[in-house]
N, CA, C and O atoms as a Maestro MAE file, in Angstrom:
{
 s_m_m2io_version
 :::
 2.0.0
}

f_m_ct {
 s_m_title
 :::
 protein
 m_atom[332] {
  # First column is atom index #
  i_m_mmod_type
  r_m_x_coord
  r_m_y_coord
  r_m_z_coord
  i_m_residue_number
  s_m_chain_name
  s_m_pdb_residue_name
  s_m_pdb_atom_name
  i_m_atomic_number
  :::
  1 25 0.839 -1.171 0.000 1 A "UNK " " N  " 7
  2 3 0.000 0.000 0.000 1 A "UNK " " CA " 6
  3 2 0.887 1.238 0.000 1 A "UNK " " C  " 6
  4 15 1.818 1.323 0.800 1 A "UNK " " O  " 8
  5 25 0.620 2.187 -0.871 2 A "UNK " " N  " 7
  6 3 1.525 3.264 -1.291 2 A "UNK " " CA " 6
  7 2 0.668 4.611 0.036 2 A "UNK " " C  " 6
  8 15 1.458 5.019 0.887 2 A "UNK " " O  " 8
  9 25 -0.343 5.002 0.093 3 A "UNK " " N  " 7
  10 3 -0.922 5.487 0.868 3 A "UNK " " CA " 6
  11 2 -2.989 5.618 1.117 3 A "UNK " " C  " 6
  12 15 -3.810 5.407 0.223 3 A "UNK " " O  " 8
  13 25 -3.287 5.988 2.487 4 A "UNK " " N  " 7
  14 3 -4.663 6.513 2.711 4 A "UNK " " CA " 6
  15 2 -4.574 7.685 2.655 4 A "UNK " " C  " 6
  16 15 -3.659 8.399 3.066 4 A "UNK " " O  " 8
  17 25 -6.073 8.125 1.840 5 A "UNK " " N  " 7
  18 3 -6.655 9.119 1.595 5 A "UNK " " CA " 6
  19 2 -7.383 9.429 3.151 5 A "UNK " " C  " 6
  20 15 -7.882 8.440 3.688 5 A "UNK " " O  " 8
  21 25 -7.473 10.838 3.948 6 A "UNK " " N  " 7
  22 3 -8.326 11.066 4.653 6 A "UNK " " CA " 6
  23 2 -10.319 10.859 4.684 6 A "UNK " " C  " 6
  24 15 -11.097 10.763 3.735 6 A "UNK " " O  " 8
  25 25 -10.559 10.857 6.031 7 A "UNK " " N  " 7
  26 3 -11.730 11.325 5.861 7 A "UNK " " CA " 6
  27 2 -12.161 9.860 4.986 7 A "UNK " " C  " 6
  28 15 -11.480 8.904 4.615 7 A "UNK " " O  " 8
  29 25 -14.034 10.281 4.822 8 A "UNK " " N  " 7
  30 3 -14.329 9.211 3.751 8 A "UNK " " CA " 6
  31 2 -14.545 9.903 2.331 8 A "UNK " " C  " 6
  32 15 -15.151 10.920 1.992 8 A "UNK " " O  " 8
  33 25 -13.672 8.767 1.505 9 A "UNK " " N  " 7
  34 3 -13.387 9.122 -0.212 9 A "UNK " " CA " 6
  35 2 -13.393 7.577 -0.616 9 A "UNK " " C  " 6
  36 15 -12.980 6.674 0.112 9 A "UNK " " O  " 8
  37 25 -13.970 7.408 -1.994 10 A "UNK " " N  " 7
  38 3 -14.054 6.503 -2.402 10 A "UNK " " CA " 6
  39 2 -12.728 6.783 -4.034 10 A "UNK " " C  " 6
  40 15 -12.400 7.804 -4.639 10 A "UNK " " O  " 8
  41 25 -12.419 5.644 -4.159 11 A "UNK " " N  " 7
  42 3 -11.523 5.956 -5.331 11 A "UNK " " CA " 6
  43 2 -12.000 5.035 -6.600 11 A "UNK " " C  " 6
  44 15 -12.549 4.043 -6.122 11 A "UNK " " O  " 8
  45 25 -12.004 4.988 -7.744 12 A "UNK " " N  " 7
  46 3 -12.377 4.512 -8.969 12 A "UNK " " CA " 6
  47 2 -11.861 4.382 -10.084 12 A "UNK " " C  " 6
  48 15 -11.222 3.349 -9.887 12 A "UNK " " O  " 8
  49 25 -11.604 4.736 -11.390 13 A "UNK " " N  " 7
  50 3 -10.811 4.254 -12.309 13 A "UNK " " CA " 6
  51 2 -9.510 4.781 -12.138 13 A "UNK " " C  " 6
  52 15 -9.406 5.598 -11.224 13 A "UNK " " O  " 8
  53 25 -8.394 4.495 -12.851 14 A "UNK " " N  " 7
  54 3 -7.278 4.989 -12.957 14 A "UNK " " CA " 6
  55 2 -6.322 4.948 -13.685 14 A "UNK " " C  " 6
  56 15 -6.280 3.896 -14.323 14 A "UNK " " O  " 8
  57 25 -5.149 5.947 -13.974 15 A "UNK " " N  " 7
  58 3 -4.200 5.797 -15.399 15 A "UNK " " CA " 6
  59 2 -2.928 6.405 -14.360 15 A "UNK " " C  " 6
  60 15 -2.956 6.814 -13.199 15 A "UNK " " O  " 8
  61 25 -1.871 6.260 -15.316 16 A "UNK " " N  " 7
  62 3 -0.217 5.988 -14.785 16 A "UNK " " CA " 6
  63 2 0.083 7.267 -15.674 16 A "UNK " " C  " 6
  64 15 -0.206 7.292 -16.871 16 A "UNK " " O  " 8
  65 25 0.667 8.305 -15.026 17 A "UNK " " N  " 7
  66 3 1.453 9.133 -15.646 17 A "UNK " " CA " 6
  67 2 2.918 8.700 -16.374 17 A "UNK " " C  " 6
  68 15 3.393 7.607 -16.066 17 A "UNK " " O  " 8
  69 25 3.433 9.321 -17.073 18 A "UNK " " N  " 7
  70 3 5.141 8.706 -17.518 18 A "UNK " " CA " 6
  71 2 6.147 8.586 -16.481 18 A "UNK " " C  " 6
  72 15 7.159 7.909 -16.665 18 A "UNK " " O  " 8
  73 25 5.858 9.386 -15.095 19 A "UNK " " N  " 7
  74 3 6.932 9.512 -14.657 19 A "UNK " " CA " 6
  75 2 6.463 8.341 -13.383 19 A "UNK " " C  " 6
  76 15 7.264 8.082 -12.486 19 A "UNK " " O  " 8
  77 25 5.488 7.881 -13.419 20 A "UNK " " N  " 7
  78 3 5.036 7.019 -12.113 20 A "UNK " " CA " 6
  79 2 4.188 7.033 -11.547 20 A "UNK " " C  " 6
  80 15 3.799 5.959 -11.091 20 A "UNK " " O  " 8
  81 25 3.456 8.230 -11.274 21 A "UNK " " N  " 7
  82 3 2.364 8.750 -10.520 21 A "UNK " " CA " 6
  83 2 0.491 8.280 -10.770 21 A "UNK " " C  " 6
  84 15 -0.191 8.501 -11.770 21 A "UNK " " O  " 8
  85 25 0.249 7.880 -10.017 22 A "UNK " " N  " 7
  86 3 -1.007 6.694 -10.150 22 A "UNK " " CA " 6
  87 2 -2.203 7.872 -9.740 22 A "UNK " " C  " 6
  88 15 -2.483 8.215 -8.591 22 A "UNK " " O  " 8
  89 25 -2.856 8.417 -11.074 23 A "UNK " " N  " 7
  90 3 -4.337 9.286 -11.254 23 A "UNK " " CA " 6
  91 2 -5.167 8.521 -10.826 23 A "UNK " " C  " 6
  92 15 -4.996 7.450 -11.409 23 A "UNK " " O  " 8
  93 25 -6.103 8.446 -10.025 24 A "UNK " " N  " 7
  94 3 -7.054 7.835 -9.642 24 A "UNK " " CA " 6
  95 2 -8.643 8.950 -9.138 24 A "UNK " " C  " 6
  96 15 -8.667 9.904 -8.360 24 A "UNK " " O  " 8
  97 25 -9.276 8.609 -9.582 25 A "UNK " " N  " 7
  98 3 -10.699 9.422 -10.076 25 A "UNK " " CA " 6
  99 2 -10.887 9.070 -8.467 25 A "UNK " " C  " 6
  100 15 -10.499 8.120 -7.788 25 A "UNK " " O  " 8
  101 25 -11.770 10.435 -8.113 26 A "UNK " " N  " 7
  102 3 -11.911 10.224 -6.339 26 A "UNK " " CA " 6
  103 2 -13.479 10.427 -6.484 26 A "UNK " " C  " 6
  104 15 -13.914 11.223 -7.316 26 A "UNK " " O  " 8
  105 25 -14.362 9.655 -5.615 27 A "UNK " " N  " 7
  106 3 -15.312 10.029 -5.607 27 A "UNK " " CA " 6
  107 2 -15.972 10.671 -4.021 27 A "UNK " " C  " 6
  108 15 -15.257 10.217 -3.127 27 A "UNK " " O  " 8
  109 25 -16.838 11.362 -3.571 28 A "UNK " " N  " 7
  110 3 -17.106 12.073 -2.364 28 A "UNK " " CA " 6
  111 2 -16.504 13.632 -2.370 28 A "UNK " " C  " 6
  112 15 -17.288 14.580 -2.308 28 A "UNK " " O  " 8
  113 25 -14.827 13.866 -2.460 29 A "UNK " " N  " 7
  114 3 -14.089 14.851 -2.939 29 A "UNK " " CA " 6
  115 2 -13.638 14.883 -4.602 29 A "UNK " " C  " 6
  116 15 -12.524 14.839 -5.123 29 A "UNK " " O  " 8
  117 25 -14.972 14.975 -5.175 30 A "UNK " " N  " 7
  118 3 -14.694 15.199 -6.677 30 A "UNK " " CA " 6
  119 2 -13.490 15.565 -7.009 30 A "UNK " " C  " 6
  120 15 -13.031 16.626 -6.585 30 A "UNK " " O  " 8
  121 25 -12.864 14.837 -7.728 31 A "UNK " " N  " 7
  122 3 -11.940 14.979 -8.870 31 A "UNK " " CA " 6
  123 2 -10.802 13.992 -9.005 31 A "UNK " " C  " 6
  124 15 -11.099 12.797 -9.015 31 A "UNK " " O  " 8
  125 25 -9.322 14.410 -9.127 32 A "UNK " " N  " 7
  126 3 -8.602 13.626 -9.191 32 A "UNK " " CA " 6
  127 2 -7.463 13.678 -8.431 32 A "UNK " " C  " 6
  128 15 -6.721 14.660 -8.399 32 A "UNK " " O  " 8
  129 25 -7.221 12.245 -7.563 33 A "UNK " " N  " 7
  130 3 -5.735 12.107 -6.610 33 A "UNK " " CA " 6
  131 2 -4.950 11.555 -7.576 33 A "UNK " " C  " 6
  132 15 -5.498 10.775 -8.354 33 A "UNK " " O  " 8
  133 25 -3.672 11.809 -7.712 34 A "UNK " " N  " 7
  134 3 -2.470 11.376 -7.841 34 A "UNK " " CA " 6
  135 2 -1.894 11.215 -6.657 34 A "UNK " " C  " 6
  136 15 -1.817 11.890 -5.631 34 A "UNK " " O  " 8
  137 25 -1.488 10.139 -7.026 35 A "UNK " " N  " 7
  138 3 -0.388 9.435 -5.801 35 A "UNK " " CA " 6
  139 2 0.977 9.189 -6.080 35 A "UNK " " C  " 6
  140 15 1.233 8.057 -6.489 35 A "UNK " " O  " 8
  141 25 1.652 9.766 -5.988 36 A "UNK " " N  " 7
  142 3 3.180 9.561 -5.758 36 A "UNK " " CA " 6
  143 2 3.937 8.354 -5.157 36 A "UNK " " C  " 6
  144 15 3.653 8.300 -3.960 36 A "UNK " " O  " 8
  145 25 4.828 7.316 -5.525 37 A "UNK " " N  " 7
  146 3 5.431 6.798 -5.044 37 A "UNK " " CA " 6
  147 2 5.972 6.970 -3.548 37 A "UNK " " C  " 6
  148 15 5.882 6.005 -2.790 37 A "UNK " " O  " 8
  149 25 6.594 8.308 -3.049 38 A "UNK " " N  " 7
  150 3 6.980 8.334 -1.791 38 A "UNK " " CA " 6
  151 2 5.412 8.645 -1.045 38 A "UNK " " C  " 6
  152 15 5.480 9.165 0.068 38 A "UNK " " O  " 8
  153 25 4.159 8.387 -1.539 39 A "UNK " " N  " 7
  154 3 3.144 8.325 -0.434 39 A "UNK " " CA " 6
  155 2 2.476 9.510 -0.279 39 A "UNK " " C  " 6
  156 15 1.517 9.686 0.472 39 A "UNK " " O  " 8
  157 25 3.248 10.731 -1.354 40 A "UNK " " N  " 7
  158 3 2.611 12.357 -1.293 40 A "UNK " " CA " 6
  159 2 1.692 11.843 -2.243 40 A "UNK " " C  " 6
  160 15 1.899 10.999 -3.115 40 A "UNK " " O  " 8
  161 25 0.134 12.766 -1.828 41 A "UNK " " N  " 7
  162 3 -0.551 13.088 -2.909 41 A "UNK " " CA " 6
  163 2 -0.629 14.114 -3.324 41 A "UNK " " C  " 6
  164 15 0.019 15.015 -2.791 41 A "UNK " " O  " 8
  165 25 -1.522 14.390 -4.530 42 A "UNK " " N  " 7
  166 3 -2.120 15.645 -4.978 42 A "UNK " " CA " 6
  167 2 -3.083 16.057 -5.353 42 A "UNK " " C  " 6
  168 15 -3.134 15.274 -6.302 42 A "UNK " " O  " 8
  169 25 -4.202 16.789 -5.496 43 A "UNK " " N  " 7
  170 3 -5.802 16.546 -5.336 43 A "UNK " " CA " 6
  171 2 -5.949 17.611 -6.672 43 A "UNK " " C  " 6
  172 15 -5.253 18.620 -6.554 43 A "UNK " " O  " 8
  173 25 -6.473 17.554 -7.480 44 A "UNK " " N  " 7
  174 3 -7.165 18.539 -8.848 44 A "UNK " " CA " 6
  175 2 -8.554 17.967 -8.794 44 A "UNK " " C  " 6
  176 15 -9.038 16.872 -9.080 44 A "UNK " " O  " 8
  177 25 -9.057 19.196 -8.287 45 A "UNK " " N  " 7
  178 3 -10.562 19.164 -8.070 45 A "UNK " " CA " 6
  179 2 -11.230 19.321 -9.184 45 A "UNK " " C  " 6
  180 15 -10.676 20.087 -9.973 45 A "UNK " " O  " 8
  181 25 -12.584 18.706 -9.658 46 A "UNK " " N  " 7
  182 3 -13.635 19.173 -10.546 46 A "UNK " " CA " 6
  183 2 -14.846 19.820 -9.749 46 A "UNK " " C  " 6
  184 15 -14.769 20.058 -8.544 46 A "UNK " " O  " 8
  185 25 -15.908 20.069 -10.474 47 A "UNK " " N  " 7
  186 3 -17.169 20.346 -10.103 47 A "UNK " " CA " 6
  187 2 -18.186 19.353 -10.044 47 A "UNK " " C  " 6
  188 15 -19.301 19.738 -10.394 47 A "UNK " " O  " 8
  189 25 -18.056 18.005 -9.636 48 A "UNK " " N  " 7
  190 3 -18.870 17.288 -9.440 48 A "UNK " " CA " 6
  191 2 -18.217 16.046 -8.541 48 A "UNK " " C  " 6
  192 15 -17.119 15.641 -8.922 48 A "UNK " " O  " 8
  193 25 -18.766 15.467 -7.470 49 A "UNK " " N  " 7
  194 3 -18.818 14.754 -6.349 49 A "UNK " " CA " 6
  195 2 -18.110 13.146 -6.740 49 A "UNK " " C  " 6
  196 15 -17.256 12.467 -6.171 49 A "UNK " " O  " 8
  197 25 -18.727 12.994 -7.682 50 A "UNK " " N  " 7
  198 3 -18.813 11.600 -8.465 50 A "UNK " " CA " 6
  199 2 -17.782 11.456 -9.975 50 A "UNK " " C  " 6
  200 15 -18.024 11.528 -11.180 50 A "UNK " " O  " 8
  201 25 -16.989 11.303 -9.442 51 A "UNK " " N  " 7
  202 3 -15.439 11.712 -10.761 51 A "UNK " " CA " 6
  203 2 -15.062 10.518 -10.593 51 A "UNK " " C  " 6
  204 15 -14.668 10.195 -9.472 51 A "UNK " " O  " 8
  205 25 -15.085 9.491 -11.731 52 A "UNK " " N  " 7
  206 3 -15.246 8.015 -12.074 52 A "UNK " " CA " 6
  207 2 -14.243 7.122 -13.021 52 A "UNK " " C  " 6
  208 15 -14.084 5.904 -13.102 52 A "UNK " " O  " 8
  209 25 -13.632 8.230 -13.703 53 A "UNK " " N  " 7
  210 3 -12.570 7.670 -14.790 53 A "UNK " " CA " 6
  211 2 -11.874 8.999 -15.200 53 A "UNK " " C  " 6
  212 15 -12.214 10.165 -14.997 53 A "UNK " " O  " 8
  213 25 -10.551 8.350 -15.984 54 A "UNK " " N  " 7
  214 3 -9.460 9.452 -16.092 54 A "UNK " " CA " 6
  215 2 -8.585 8.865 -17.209 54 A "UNK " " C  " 6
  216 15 -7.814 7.987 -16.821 54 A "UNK " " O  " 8
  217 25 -8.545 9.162 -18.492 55 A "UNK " " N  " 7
  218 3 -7.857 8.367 -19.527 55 A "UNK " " CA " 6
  219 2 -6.761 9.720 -19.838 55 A "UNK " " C  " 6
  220 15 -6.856 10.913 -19.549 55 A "UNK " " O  " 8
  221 25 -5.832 9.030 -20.467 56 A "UNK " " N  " 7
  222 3 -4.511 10.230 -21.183 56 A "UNK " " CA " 6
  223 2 -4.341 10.250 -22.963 56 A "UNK " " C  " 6
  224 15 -3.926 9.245 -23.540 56 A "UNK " " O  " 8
  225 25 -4.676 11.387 -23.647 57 A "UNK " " N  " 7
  226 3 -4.129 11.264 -25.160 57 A "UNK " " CA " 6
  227 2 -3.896 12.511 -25.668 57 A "UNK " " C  " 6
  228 15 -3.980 13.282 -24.712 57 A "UNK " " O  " 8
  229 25 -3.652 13.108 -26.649 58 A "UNK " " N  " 7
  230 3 -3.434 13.912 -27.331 58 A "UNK " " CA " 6
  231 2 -2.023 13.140 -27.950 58 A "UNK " " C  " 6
  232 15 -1.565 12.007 -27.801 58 A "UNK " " O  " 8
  233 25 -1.525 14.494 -28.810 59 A "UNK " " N  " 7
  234 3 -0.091 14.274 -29.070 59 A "UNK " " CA " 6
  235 2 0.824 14.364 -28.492 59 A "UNK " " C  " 6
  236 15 1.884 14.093 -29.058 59 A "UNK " " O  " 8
  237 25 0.825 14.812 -27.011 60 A "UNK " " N  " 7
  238 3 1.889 14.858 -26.204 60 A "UNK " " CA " 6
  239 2 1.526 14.468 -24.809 60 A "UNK " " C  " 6
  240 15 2.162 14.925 -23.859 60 A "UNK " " O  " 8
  241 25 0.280 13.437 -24.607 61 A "UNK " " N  " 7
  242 3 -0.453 12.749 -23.930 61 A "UNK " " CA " 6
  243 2 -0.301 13.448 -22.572 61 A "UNK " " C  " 6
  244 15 0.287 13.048 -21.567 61 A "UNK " " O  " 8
  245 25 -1.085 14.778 -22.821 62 A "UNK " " N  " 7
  246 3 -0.928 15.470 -21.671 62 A "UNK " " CA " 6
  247 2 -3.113 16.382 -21.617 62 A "UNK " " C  " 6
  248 15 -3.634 17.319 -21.012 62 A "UNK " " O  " 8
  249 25 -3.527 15.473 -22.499 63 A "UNK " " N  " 7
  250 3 -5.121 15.732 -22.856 63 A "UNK " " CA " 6
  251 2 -5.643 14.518 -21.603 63 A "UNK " " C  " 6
  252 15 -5.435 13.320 -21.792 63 A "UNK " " O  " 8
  253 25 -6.297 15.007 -20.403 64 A "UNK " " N  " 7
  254 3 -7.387 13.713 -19.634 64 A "UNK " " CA " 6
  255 2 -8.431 14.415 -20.430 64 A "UNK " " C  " 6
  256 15 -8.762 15.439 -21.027 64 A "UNK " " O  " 8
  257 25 -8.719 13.277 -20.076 65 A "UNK " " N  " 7
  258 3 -10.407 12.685 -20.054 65 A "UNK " " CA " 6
  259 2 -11.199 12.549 -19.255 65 A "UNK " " C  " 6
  260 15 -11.384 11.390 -18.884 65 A "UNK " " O  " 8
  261 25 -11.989 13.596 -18.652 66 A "UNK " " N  " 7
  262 3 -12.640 12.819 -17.244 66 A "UNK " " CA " 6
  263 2 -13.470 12.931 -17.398 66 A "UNK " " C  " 6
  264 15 -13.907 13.829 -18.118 66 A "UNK " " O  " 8
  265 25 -14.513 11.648 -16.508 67 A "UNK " " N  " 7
  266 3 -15.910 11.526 -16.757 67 A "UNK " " CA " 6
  267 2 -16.316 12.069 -15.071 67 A "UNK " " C  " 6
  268 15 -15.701 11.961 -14.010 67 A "UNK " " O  " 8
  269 25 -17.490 12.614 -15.389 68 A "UNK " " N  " 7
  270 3 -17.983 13.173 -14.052 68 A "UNK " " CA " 6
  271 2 -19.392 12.962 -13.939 68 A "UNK " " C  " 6
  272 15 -20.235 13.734 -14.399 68 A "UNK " " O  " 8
  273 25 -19.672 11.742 -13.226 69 A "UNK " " N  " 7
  274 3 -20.757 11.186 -13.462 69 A "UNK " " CA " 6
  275 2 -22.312 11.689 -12.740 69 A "UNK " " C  " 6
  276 15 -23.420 11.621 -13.272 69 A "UNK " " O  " 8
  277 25 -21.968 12.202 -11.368 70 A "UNK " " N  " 7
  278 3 -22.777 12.685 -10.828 70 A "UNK " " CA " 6
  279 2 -23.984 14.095 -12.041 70 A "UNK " " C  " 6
  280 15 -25.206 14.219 -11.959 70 A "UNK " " O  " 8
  281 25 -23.152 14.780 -12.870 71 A "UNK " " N  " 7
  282 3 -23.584 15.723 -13.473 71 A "UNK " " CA " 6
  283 2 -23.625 14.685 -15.550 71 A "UNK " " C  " 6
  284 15 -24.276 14.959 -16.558 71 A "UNK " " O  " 8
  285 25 -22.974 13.977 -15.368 72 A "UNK " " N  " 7
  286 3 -23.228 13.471 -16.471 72 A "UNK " " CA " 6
  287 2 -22.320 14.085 -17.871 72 A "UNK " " C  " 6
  288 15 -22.882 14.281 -18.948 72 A "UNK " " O  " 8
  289 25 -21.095 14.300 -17.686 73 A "UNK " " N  " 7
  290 3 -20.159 15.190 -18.328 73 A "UNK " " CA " 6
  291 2 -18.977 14.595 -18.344 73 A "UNK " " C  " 6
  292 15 -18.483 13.819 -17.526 73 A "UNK " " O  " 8
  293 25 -18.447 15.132 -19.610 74 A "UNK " " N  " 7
  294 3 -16.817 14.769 -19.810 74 A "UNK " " CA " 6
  295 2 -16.358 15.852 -20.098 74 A "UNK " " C  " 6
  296 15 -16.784 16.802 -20.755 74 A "UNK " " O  " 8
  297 25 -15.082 15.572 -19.340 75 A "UNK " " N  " 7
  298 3 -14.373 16.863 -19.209 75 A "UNK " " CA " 6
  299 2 -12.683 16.658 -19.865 75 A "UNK " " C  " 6
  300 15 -12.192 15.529 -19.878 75 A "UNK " " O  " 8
  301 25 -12.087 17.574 -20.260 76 A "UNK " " N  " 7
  302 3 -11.367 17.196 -21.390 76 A "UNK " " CA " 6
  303 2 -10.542 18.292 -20.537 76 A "UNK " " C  " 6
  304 15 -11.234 19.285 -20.310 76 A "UNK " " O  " 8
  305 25 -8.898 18.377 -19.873 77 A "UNK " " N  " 7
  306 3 -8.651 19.074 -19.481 77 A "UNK " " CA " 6
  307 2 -7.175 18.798 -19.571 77 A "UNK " " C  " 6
  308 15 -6.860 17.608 -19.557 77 A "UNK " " O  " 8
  309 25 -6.099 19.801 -19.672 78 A "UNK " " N  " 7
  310 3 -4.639 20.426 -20.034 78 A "UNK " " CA " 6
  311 2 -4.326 19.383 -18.258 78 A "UNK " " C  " 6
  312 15 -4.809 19.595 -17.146 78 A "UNK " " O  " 8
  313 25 -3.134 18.071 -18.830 79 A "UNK " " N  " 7
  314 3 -2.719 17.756 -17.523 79 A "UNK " " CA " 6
  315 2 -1.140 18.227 -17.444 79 A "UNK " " C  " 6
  316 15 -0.393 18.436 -18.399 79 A "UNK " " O  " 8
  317 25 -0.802 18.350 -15.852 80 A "UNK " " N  " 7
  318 3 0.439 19.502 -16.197 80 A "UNK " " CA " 6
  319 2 1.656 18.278 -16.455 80 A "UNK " " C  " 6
  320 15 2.615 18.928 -16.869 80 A "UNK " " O  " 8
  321 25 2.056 16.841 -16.404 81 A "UNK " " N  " 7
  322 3 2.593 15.886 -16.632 81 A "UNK " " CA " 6
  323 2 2.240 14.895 -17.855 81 A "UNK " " C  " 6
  324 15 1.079 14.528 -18.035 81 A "UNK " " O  " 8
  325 25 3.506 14.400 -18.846 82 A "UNK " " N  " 7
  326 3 2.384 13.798 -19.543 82 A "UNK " " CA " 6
  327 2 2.490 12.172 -19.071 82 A "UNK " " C  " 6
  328 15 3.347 11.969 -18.210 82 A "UNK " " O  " 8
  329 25 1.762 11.051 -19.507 83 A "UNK " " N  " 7
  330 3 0.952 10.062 -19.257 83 A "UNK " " CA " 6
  331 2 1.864 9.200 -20.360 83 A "UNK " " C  " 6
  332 15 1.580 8.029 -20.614 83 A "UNK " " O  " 8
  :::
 }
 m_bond[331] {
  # First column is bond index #
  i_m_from
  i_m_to
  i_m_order
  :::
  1 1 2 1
  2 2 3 1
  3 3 4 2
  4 3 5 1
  5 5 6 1
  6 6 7 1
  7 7 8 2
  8 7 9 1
  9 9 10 1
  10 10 11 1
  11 11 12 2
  12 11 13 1
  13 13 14 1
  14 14 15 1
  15 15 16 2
  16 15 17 1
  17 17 18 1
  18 18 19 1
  19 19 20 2
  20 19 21 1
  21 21 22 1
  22 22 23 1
  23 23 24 2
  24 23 25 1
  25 25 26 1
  26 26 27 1
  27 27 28 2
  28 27 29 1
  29 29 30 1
  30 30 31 1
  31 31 32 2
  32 31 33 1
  33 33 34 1
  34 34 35 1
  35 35 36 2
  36 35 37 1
  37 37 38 1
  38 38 39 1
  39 39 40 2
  40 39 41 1
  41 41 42 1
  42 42 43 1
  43 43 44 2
  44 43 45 1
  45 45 46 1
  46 46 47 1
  47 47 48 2
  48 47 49 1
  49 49 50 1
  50 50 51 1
  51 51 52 2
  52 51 53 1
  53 53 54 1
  54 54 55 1
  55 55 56 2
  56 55 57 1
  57 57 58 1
  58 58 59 1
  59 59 60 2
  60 59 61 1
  61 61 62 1
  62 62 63 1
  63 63 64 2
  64 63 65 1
  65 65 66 1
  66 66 67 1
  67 67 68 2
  68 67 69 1
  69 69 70 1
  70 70 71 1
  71 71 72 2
  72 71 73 1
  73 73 74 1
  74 74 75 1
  75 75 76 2
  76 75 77 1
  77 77 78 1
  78 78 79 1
  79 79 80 2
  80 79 81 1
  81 81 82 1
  82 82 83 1
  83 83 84 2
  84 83 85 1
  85 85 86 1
  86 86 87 1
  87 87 88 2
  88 87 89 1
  89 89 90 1
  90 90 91 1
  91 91 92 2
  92 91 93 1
  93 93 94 1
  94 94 95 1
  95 95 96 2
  96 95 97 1
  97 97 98 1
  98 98 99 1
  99 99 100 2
  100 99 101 1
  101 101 102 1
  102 102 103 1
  103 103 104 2
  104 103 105 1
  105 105 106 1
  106 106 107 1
  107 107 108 2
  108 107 109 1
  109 109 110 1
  110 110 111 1
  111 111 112 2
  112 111 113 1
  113 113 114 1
  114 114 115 1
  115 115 116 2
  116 115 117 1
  117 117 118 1
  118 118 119 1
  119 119 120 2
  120 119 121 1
  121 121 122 1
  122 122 123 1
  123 123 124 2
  124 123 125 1
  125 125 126 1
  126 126 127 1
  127 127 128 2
  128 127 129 1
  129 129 130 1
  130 130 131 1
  131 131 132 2
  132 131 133 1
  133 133 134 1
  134 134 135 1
  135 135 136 2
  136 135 137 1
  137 137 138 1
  138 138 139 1
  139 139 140 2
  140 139 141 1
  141 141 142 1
  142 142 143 1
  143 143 144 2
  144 143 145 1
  145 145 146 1
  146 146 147 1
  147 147 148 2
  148 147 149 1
  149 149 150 1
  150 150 151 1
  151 151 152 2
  152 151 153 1
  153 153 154 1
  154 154 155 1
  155 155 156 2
  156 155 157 1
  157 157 158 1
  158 158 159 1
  159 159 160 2
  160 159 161 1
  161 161 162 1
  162 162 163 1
  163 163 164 2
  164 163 165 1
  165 165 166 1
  166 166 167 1
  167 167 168 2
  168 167 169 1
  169 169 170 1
  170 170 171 1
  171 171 172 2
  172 171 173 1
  173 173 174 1
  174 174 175 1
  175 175 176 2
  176 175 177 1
  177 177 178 1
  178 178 179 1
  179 179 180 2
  180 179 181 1
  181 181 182 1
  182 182 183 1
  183 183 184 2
  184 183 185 1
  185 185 186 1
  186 186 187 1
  187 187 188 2
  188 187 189 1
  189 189 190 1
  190 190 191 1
  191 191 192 2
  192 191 193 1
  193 193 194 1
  194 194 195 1
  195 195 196 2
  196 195 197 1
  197 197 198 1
  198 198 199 1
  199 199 200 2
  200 199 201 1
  201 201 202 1
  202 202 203 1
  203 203 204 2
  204 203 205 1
  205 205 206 1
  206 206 207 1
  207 207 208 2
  208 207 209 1
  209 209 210 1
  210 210 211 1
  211 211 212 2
  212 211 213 1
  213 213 214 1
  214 214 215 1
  215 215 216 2
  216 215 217 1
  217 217 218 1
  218 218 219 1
  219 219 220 2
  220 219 221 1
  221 221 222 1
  222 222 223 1
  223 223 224 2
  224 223 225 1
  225 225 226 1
  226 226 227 1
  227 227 228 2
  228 227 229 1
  229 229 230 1
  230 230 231 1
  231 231 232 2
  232 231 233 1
  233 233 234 1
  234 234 235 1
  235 235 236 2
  236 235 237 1
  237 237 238 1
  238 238 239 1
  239 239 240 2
  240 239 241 1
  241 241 242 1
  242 242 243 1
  243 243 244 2
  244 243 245 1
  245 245 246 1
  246 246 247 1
  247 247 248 2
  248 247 249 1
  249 249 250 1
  250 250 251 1
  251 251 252 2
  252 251 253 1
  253 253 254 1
  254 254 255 1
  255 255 256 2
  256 255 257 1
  257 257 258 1
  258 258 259 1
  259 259 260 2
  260 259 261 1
  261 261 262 1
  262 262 263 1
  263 263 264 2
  264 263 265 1
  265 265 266 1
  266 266 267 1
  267 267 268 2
  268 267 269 1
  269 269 270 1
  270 270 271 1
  271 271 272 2
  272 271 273 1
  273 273 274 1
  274 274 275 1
  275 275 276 2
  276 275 277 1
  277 277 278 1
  278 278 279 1
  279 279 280 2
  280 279 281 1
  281 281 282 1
  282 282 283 1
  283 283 284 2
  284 283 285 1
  285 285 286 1
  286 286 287 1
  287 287 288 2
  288 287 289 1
  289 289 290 1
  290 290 291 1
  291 291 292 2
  292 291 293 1
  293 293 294 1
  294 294 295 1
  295 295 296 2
  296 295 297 1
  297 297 298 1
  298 298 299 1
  299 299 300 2
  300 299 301 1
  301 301 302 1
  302 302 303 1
  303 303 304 2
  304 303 305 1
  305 305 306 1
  306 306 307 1
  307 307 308 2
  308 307 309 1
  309 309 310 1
  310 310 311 1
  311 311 312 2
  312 311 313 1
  313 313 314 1
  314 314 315 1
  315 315 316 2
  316 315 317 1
  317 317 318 1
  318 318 319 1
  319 319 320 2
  320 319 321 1
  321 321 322 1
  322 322 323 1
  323 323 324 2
  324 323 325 1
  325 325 326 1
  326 326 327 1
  327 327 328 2
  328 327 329 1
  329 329 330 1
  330 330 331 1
  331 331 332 2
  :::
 }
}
């Protein structure tokens, strides 16, 4: 186990950045944790509760994909690492 999230959060799909770092769609605190190998996270919030999946593409595979299910939306957003 790399680390716990506080509080109650549920976690759901997930994709691997290039450099290591494990995106994982959070649900309760909408949006997305990355988890770091040494056990740091990092939280990029959306606007909806229920954030369910997280894919990587463009040409410099730095385009997510997120689905935000509670509101029923995909969200297409600039990630600052690429995948």
């Amino acid at each position: 186990m790399i680390c716990n999230l506080p509080g109650y959060q549920l976690l759901d799909s997930l994709a691997v950045e290039a450099g290591g770092k494990v995106c994982v769609a959070t649900i309760i605190n909408g949006g997305i944790t990355a988890f770091d190998t040494d056990g740091s996270t990092e939280h990029f919030a959306f606007p909806d509760m229920i954030v369910t999946n997280i894919c990587f593409g463009g040409d410099d595979m730095r385009d997510a994909w997120i689905t935000a299910s509670g509101t029923g939306k995909l969200y297409k957003a600039r990630w600052p690492q690429p995948a």
